[in-house]
C-alpha positions as CSV (number, residue, x, y, z in Angstrom):
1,X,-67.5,-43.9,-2.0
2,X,-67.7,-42.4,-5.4
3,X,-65.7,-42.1,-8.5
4,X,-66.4,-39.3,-10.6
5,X,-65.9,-39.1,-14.6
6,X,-63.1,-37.6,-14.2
7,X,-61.1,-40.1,-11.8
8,X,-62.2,-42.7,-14.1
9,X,-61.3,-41.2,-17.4
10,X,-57.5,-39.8,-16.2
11,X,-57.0,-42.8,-12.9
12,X,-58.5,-46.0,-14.0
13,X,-59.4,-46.2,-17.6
14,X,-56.7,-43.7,-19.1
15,X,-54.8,-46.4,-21.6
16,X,-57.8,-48.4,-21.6
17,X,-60.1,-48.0,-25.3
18,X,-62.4,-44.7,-25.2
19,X,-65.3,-47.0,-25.8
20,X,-64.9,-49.0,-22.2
21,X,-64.7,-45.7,-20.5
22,X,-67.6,-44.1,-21.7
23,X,-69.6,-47.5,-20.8
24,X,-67.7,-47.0,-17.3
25,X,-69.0,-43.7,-17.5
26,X,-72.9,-44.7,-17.5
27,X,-72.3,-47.7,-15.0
28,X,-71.1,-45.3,-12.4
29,X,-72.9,-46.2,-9.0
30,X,-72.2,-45.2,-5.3
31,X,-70.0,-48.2,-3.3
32,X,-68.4,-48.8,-0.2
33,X,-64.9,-50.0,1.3
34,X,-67.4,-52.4,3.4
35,X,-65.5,-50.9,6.6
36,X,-68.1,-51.9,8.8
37,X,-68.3,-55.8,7.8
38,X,-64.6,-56.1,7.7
39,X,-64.4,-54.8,10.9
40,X,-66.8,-57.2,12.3
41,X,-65.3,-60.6,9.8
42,X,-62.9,-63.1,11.5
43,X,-59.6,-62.8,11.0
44,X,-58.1,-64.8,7.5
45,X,-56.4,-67.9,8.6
46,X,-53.1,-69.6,7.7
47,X,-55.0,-72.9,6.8
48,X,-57.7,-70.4,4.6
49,X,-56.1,-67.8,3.1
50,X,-52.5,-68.3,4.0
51,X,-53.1,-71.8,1.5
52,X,-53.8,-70.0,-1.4
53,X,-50.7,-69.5,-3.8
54,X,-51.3,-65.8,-4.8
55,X,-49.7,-64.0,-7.3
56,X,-50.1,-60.1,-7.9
57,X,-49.7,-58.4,-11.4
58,X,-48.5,-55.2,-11.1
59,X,-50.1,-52.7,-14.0
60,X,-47.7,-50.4,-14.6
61,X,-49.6,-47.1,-15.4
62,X,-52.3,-47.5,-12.8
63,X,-53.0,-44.6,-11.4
64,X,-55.6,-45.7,-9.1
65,X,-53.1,-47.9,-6.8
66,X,-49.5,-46.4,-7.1
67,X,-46.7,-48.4,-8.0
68,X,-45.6,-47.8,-4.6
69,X,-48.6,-49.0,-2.7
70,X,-49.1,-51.6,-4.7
71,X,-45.4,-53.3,-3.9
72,X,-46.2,-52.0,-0.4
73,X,-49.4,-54.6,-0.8
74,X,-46.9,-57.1,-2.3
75,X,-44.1,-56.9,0.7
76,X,-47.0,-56.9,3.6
77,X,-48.9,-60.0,2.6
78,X,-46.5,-62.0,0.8
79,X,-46.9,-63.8,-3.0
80,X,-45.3,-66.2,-4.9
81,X,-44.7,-64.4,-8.2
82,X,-44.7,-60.9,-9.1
83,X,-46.0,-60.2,-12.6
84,X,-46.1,-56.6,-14.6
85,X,-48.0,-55.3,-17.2
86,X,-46.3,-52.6,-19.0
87,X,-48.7,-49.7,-20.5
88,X,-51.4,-51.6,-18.2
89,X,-53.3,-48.7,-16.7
90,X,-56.1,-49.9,-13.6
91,X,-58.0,-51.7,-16.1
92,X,-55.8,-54.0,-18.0
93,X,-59.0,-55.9,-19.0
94,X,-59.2,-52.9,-21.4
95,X,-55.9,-51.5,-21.9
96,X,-53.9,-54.5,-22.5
97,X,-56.2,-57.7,-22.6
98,X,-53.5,-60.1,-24.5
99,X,-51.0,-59.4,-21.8
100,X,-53.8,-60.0,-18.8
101,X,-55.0,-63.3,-20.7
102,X,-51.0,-64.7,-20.7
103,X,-50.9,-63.8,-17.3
104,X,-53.7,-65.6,-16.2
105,X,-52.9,-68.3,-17.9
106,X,-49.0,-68.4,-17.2
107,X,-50.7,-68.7,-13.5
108,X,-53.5,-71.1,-13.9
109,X,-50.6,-73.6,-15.7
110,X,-48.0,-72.7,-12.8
111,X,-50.0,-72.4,-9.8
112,X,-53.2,-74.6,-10.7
C-alpha cells in the first residue's frame, strides 16, 4: 500500500498546517494492511479486548475514513462514548491539536 502526495495533501492532511504535510510528504514510505498476519492472529477476546473501555473520535472532515464508515466502525464493535472533532480532517494532531488534547484528556479523566 501507497499513498501518493496527492491523497495526502487533499485526504489526510487537507485542514492540517502546510508545514506537516510537506514533512508528510518526505516521510512517504510503502506499508501494508498486515492481511497476512491478521489472518493468521487469534481471534480478540472478551476478557482482552472486549475489557477495554474504547471511545472513538470522529474527525469530521476526514476524508480518508468517511463519516459513514467510520460510524459503521462505531455500530460494529461497540464504544462507550462517541466524540467529534469539528474541522478535524484525518490528522487532527495537525489540524486541530487543542481539540485532540481535550479529548484525550476528557477520556483519560473519564475512562482511566
Amino acid at each position: 500500500m501507497f499513498f501518493g502526495r496527492e491523497f495526502l495533501k487533499f485526504k489526510l492532511y487537507q485542514l492540517s498546517p502546510v508545514e506537516d504535510l510537506e514533512l508528510a510528504k518526505t516521510l512517504i514510505r510503502p506499508g501494508s494492511l498486515f492481511v497476512d498476519d491478521l489472518a493468521k492472529s487469534k481471534n480478540f477476546s472478551s476478557e482482552g479486548y472486549g475489557s477495554i473501555a474504547r471511545v472513538y473520535i470522529v474527525c469530521e472532515e476526514d476524508m480518508g475514513i468517511l463519516k459513514e464508515f467510520q460510524h459503521w466502525m462505531i455500530e460494529n464493535y461497540p464504544v462507550k462514548e462517541v466524540m467529534e472533532i469539528k474541522g478535524a480532517d484525518h490528522m487532527p494532531m495537525f489540524s486541530k491539536p487543542q481539540e485532540l488534547t481535550h479529548c484525550l484528556l476528557e477520556i483519560a479523566n473519564k475512562h482511566a
